[in-house]
PDB file of N, CA, C and O in Angstrom:
ATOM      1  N   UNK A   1     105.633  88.268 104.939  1.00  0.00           N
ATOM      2  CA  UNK A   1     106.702  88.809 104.131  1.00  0.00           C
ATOM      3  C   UNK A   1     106.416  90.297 103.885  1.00  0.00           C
ATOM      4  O   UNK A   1     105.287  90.623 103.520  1.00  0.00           O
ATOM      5  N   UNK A   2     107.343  91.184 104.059  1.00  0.00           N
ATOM      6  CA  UNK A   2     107.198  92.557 103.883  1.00  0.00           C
ATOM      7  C   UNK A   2     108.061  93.075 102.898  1.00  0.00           C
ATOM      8  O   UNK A   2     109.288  93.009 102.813  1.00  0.00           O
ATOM      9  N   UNK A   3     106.908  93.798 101.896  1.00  0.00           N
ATOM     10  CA  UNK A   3     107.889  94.270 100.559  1.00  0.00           C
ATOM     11  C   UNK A   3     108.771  95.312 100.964  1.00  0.00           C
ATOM     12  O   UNK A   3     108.940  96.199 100.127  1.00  0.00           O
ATOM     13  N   UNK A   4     109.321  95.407 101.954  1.00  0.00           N
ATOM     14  CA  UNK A   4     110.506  96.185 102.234  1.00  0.00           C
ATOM     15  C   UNK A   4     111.739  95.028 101.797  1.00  0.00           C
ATOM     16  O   UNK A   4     112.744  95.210 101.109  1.00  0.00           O
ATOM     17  N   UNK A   5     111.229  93.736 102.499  1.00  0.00           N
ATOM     18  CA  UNK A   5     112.287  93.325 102.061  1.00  0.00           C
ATOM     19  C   UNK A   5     112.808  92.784 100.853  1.00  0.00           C
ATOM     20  O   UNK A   5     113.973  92.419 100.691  1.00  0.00           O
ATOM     21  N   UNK A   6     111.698  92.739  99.832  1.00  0.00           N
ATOM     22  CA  UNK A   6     112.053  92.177  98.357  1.00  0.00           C
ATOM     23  C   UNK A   6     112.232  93.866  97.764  1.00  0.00           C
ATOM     24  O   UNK A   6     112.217  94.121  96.559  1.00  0.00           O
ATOM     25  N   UNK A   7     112.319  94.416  98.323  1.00  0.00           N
ATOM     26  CA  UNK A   7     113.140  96.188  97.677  1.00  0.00           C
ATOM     27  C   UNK A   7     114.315  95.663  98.276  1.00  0.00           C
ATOM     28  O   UNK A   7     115.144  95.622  97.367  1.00  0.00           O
ATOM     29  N   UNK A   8     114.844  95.223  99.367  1.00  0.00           N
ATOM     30  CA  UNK A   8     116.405  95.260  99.845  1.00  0.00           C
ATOM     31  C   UNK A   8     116.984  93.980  99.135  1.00  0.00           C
ATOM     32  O   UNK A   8     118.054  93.960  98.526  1.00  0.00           O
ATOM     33  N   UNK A   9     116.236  93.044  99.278  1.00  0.00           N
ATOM     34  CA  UNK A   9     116.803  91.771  98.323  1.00  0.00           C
ATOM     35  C   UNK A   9     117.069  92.070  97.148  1.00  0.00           C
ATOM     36  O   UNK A   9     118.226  91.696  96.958  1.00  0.00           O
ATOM     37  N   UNK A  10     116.352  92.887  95.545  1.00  0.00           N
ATOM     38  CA  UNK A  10     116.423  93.603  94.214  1.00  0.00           C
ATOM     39  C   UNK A  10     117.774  94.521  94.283  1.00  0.00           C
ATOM     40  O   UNK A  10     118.628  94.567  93.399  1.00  0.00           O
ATOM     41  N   UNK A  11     117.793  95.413  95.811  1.00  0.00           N
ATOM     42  CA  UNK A  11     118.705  95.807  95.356  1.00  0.00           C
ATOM     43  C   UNK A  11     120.079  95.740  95.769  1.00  0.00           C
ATOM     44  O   UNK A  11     120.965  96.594  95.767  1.00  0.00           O
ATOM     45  N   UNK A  12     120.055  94.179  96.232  1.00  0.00           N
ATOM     46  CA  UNK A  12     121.541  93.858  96.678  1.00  0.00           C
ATOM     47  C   UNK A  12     121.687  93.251  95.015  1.00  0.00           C
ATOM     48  O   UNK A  12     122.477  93.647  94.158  1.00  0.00           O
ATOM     49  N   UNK A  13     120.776  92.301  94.912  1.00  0.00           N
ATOM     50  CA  UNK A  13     120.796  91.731  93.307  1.00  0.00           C
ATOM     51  C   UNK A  13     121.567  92.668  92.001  1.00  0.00           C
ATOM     52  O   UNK A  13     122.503  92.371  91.260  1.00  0.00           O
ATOM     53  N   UNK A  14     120.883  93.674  92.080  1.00  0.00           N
ATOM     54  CA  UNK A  14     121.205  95.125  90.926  1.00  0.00           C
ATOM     55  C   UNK A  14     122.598  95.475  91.681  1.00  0.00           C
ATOM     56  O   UNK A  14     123.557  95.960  91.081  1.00  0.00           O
ATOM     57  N   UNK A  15     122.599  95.274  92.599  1.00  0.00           N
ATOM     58  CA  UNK A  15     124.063  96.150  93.250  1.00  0.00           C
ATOM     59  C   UNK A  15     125.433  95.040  93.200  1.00  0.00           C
ATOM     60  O   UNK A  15     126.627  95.296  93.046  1.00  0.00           O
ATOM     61  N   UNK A  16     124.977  94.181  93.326  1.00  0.00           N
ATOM     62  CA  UNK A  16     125.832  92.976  93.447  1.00  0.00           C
ATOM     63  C   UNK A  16     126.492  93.018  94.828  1.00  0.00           C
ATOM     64  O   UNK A  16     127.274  92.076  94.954  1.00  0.00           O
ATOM     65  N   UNK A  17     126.421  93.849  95.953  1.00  0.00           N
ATOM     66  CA  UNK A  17     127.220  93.525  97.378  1.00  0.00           C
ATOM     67  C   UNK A  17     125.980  93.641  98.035  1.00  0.00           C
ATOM     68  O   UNK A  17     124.928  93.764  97.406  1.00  0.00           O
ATOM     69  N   UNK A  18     126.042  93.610  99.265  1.00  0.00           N
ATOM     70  CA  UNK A  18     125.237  94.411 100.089  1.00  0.00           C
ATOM     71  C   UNK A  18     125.785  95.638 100.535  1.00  0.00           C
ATOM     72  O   UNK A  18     124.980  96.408 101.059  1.00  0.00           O
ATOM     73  N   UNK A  19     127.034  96.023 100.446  1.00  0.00           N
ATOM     74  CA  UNK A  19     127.755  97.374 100.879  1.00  0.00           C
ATOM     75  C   UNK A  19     126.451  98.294  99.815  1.00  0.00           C
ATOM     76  O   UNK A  19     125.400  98.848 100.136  1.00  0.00           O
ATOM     77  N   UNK A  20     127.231  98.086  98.302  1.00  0.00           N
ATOM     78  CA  UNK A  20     126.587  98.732  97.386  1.00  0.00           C
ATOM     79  C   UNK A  20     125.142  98.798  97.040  1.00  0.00           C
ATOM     80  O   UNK A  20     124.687  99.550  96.178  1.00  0.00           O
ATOM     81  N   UNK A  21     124.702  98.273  97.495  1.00  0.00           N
ATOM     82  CA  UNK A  21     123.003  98.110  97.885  1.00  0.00           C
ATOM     83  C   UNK A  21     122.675  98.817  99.037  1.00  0.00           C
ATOM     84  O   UNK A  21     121.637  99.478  99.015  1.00  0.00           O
ATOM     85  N   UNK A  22     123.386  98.804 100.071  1.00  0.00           N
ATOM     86  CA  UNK A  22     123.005  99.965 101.595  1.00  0.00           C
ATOM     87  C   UNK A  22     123.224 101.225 100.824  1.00  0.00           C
ATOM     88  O   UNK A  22     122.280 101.969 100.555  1.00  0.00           O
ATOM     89  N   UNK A  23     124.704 101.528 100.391  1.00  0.00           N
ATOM     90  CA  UNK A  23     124.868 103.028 100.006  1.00  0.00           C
ATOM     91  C   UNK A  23     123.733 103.526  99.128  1.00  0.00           C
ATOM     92  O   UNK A  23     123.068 104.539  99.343  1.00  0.00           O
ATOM     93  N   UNK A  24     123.593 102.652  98.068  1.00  0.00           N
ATOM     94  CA  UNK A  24     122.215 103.204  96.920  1.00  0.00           C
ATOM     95  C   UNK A  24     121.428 103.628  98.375  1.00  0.00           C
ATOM     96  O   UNK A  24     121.424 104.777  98.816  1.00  0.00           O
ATOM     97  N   UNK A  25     120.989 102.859  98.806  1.00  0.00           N
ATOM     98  CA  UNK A  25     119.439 102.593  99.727  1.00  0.00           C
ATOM     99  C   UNK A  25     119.590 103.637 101.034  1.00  0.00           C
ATOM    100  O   UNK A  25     118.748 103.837 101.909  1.00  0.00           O
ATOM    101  N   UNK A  26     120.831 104.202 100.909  1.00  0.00           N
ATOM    102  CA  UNK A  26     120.960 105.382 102.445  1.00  0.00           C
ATOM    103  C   UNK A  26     120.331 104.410 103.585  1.00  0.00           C
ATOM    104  O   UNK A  26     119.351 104.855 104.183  1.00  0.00           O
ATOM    105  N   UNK A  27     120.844 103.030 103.960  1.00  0.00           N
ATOM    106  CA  UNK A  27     120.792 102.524 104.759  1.00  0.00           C
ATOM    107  C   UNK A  27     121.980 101.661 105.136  1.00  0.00           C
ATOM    108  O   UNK A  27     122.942 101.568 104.374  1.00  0.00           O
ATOM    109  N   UNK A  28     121.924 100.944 106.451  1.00  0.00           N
ATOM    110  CA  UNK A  28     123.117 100.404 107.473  1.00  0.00           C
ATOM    111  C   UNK A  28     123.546  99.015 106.431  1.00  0.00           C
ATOM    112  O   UNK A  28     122.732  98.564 105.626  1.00  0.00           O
ATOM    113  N   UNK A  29     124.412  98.660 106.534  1.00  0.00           N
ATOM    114  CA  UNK A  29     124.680  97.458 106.052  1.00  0.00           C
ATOM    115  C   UNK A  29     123.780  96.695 107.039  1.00  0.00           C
ATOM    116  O   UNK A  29     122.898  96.012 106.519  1.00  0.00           O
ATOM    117  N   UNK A  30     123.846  96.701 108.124  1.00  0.00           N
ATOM    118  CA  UNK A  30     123.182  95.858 109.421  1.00  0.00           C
ATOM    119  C   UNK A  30     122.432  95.498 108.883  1.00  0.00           C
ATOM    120  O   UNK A  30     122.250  94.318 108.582  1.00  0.00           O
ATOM    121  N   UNK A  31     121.620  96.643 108.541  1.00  0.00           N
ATOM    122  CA  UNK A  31     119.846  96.732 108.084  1.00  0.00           C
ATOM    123  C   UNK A  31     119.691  95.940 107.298  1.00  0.00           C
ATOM    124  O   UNK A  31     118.825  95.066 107.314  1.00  0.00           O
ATOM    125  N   UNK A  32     120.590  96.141 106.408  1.00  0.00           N
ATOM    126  CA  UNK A  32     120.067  95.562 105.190  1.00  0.00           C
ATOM    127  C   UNK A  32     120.055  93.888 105.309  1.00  0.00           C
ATOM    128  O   UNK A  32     119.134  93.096 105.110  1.00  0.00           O
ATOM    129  N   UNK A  33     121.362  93.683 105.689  1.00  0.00           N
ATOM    130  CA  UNK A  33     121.535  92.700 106.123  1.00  0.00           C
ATOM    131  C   UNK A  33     120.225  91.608 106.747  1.00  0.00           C
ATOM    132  O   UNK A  33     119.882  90.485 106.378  1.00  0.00           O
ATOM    133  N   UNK A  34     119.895  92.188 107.450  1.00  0.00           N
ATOM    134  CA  UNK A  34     118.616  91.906 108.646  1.00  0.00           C
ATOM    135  C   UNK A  34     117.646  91.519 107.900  1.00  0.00           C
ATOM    136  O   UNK A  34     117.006  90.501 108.163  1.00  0.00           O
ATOM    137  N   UNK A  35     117.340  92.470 106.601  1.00  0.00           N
ATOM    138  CA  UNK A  35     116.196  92.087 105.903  1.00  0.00           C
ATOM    139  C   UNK A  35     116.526  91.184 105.031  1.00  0.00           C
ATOM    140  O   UNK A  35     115.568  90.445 104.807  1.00  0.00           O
ATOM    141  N   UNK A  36     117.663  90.857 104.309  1.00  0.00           N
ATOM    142  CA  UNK A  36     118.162  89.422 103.400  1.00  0.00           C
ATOM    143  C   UNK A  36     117.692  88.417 104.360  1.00  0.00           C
ATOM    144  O   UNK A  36     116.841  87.672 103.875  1.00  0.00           O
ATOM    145  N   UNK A  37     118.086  88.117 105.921  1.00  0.00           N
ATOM    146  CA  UNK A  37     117.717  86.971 106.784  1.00  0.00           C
ATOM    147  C   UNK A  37     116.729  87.052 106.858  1.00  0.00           C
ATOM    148  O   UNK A  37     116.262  85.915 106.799  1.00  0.00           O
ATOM    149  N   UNK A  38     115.880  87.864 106.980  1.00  0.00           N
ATOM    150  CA  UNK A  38     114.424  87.389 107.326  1.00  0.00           C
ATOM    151  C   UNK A  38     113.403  87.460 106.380  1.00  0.00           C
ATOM    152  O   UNK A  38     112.239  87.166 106.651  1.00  0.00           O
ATOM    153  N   UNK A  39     113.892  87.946 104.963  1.00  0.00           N
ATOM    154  CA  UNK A  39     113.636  87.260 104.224  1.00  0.00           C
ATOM    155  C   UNK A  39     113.474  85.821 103.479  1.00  0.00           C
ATOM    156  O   UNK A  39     112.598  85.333 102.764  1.00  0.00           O
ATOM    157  N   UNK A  40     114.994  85.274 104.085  1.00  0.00           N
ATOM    158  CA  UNK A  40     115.298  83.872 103.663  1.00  0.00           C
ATOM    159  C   UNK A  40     114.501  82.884 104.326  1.00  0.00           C
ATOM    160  O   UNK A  40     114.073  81.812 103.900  1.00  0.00           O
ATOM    161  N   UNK A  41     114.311  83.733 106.052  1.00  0.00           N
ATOM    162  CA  UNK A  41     113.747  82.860 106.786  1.00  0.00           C
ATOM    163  C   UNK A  41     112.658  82.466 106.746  1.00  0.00           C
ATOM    164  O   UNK A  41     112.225  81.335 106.971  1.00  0.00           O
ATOM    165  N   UNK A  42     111.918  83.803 106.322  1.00  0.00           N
ATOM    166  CA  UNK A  42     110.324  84.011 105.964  1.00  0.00           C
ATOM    167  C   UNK A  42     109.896  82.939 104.372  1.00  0.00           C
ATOM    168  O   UNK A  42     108.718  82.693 104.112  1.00  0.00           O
ATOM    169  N   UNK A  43     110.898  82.496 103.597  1.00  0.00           N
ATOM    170  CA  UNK A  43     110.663  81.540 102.549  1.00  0.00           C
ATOM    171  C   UNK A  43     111.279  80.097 102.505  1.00  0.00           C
ATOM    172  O   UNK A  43     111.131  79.116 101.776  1.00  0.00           O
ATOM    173  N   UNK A  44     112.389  80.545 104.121  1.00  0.00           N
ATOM    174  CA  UNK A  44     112.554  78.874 104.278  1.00  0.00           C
ATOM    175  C   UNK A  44     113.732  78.772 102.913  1.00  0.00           C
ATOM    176  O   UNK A  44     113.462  77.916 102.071  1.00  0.00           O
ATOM    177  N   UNK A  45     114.714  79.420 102.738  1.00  0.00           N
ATOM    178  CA  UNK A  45     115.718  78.938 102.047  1.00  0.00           C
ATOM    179  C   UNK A  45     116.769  80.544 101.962  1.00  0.00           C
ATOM    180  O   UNK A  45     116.449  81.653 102.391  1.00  0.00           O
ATOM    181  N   UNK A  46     118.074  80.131 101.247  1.00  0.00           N
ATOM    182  CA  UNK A  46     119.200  80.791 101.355  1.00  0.00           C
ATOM    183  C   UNK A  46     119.042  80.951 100.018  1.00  0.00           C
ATOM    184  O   UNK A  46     118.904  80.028  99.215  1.00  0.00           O
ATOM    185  N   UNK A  47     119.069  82.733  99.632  1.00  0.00           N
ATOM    186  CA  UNK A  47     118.918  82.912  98.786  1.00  0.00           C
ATOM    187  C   UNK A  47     120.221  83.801  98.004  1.00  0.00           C
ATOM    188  O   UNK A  47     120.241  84.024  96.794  1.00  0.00           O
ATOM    189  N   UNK A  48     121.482  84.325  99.162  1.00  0.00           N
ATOM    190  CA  UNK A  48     122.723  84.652  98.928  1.00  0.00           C
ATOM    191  C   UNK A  48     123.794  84.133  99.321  1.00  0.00           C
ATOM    192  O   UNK A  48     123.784  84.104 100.551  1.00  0.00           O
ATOM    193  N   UNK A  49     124.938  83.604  98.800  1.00  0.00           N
ATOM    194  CA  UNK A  49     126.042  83.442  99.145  1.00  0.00           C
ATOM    195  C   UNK A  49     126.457  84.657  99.771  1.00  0.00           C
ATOM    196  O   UNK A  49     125.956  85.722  99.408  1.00  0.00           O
ATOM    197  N   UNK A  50     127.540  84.600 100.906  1.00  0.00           N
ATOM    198  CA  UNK A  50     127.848  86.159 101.196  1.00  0.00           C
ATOM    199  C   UNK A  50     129.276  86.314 101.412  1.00  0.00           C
ATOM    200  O   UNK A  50     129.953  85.627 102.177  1.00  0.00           O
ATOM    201  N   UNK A  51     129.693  87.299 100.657  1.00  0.00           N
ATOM    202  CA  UNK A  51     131.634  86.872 101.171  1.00  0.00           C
ATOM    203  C   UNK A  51     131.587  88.290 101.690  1.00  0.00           C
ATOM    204  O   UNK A  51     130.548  88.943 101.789  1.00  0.00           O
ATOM    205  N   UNK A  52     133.299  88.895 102.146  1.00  0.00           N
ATOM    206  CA  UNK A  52     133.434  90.087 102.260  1.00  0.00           C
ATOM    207  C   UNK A  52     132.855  90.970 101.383  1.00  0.00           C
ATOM    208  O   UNK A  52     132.271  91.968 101.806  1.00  0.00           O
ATOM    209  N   UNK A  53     132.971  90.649  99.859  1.00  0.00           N
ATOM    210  CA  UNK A  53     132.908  91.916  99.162  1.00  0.00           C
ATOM    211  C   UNK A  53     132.178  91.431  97.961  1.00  0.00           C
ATOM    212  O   UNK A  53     132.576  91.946  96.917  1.00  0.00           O
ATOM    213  N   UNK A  54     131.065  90.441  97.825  1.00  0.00           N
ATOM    214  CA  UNK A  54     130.185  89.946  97.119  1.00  0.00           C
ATOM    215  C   UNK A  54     129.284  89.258  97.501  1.00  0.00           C
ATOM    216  O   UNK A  54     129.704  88.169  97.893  1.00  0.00           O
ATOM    217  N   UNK A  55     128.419  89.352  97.564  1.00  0.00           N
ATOM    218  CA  UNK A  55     127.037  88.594  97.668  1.00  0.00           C
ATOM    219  C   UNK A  55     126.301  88.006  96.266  1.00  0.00           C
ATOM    220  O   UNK A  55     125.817  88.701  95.373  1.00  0.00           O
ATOM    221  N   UNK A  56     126.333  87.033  96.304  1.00  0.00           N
ATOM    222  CA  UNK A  56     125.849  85.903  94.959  1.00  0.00           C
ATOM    223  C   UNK A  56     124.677  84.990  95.340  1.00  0.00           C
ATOM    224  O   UNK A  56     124.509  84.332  96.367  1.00  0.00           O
ATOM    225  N   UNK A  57     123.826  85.134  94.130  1.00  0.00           N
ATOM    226  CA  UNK A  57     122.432  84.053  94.493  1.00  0.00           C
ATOM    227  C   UNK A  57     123.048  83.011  94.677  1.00  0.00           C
ATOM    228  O   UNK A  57     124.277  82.999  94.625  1.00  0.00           O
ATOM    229  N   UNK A  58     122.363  81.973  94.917  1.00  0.00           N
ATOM    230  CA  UNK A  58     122.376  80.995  95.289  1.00  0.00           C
ATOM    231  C   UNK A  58     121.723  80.387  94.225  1.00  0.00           C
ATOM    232  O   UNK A  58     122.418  79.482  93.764  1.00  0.00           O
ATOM    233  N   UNK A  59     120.594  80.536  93.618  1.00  0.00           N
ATOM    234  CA  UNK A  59     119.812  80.152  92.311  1.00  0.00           C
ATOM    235  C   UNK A  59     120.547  80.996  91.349  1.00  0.00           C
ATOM    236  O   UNK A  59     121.227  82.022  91.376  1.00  0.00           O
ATOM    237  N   UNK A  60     119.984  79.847  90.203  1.00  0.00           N
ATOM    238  CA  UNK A  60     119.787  80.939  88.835  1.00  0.00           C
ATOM    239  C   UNK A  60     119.773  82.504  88.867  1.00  0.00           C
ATOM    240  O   UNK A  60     118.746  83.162  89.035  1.00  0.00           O
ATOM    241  N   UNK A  61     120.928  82.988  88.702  1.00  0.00           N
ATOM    242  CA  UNK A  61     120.401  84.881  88.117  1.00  0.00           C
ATOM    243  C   UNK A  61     119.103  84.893  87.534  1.00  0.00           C
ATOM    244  O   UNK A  61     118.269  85.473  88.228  1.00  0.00           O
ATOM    245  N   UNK A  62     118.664  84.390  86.392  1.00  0.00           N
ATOM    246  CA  UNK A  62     117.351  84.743  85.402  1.00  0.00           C
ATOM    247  C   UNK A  62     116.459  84.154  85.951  1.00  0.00           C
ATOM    248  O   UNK A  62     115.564  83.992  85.122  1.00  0.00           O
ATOM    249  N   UNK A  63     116.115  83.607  87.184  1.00  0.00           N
ATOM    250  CA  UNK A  63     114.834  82.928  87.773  1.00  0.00           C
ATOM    251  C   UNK A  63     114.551  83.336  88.808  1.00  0.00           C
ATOM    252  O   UNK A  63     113.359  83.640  88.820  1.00  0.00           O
ATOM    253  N   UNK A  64     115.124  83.546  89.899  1.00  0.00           N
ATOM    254  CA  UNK A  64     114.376  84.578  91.114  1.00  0.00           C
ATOM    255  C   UNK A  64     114.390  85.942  91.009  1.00  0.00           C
ATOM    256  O   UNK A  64     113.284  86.424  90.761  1.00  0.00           O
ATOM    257  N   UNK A  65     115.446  86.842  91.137  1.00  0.00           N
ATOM    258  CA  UNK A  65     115.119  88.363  90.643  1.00  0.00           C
ATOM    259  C   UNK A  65     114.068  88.976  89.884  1.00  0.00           C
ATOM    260  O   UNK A  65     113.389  89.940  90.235  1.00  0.00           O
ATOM    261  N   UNK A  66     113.953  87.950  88.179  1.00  0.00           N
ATOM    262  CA  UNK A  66     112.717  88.658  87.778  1.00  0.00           C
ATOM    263  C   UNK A  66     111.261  88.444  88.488  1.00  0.00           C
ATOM    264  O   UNK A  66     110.393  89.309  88.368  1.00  0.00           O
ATOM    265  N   UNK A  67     111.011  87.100  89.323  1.00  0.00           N
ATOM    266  CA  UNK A  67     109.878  86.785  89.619  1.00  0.00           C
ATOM    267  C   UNK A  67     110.118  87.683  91.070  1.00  0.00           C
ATOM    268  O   UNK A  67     109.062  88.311  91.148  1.00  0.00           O
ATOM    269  N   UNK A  68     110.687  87.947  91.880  1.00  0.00           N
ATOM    270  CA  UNK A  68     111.070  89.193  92.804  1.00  0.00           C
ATOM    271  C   UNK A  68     110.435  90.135  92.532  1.00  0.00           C
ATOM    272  O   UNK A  68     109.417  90.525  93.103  1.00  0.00           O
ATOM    273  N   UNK A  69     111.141  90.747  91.343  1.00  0.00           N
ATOM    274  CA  UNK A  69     110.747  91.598  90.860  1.00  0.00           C
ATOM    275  C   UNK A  69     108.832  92.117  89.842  1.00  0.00           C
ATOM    276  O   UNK A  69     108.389  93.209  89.484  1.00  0.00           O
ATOM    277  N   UNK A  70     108.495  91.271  89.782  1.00  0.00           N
ATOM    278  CA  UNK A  70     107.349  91.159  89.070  1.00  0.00           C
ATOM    279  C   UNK A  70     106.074  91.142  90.394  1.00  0.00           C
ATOM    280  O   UNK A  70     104.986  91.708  90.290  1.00  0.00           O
ATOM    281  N   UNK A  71     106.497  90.426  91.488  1.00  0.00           N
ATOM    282  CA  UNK A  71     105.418  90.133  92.856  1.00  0.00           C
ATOM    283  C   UNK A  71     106.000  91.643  93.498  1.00  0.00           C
ATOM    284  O   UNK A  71     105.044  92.414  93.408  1.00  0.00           O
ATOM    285  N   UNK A  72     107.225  92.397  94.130  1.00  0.00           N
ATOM    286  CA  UNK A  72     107.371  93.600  93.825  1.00  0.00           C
ATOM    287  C   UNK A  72     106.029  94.372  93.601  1.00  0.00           C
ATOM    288  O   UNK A  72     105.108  94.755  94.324  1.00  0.00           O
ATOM    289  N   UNK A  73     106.431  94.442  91.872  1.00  0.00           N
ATOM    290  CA  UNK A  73     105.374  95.922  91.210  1.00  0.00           C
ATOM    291  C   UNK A  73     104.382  95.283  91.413  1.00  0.00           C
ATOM    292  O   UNK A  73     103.648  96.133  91.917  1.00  0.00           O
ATOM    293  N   UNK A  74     103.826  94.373  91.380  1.00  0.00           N
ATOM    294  CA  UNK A  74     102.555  93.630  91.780  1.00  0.00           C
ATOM    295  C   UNK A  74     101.820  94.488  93.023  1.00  0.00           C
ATOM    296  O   UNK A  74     100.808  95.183  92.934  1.00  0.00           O
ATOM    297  N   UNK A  75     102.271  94.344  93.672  1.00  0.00           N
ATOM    298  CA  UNK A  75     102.258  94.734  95.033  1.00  0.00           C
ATOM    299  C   UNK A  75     102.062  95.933  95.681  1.00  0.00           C
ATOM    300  O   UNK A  75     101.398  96.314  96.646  1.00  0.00           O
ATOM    301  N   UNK A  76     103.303  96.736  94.384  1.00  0.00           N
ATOM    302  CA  UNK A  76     103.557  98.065  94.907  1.00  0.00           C
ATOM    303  C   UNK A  76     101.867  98.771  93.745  1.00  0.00           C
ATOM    304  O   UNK A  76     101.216  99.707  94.211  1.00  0.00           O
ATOM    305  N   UNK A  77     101.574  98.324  92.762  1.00  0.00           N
ATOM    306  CA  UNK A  77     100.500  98.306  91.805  1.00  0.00           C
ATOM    307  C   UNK A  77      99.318  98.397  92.719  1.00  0.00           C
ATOM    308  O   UNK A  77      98.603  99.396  92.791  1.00  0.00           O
ATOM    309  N   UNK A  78      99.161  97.365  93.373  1.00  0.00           N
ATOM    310  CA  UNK A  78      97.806  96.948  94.109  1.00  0.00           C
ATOM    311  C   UNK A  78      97.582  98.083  95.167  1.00  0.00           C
ATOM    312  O   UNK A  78      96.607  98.831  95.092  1.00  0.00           O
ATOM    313  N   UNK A  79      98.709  98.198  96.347  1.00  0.00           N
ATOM    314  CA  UNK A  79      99.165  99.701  96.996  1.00  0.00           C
ATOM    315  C   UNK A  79      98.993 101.117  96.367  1.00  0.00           C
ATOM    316  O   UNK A  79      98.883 102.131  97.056  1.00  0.00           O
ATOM    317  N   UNK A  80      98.979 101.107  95.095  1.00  0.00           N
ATOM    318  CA  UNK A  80      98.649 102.134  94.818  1.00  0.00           C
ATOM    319  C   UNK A  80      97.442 102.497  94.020  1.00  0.00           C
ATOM    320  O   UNK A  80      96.954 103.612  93.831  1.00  0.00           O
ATOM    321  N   UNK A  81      97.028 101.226  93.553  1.00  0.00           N
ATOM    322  CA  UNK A  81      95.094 101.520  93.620  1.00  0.00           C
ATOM    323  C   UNK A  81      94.436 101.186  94.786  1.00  0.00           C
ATOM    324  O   UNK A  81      93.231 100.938  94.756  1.00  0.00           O
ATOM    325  N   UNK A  82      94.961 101.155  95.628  1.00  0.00           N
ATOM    326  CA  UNK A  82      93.584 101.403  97.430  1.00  0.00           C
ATOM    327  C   UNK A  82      93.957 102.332  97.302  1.00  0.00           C
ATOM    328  O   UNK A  82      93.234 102.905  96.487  1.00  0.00           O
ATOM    329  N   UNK A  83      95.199 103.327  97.816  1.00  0.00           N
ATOM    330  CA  UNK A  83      95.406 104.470  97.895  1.00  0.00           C
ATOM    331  C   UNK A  83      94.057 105.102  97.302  1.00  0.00           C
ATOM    332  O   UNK A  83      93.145 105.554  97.995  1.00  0.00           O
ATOM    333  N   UNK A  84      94.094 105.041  95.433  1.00  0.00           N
ATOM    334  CA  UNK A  84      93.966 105.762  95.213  1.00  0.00           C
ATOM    335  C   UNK A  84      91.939 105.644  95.101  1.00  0.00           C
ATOM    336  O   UNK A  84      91.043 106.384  94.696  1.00  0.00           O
ATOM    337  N   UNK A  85      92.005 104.656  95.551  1.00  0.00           N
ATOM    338  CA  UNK A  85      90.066 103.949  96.062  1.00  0.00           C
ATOM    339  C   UNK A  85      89.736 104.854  97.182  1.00  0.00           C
ATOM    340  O   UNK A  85      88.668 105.465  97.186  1.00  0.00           O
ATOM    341  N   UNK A  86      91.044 105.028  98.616  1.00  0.00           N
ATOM    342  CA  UNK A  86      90.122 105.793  99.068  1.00  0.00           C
ATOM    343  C   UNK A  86      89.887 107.272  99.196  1.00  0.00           C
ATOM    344  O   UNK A  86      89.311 107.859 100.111  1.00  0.00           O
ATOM    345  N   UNK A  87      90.471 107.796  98.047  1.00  0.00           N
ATOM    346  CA  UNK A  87      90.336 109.455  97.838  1.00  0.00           C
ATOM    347  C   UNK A  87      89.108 109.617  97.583  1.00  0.00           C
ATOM    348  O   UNK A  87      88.665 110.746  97.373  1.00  0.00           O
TER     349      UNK A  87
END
């Protein structure tokens, strides 16, 4: 699993489309797209409904995003003490 893609998953979540989640992100819808699937695939479940012009969890709002979000800064935390180990 690559925290690129739980940054593109957060911010279709915060954005509520994937349109509005590419534009924030100065990336393709494609892209983004690409990384929701292989995200889902990489955990073995569907984690958006997807219409034209909304994308909706599939779970609970208040139960995956924050824990998303928490393994996220986790992550991005840990990344930035090696960084800063090997100065």
């Amino acid at each position: 699993m690559h925290l690129r893609w739980l940054e593109r998953f957060i911010a279709i979540v915060d954005a509520g489309s994937i349109r509005g989640a590419a534009r924030r992100l100065g990336v393709s819808r494609p892209a983004l797209t690409r990384a929701l699937q292989q995200l889902e695939e990489a955990l073995g479940v569907h984690l958006m409904r997807r219409s034209v012009r909304v994308a909706s969890l599939t779970l609970s709002p208040g139960t995956l995003p924050p824990l998303v979000r928490v393994v996220h800064w986790g992550s991005h935390s840990i990344a930035l003490d090696l960084m800063a180990a090997n100065v």
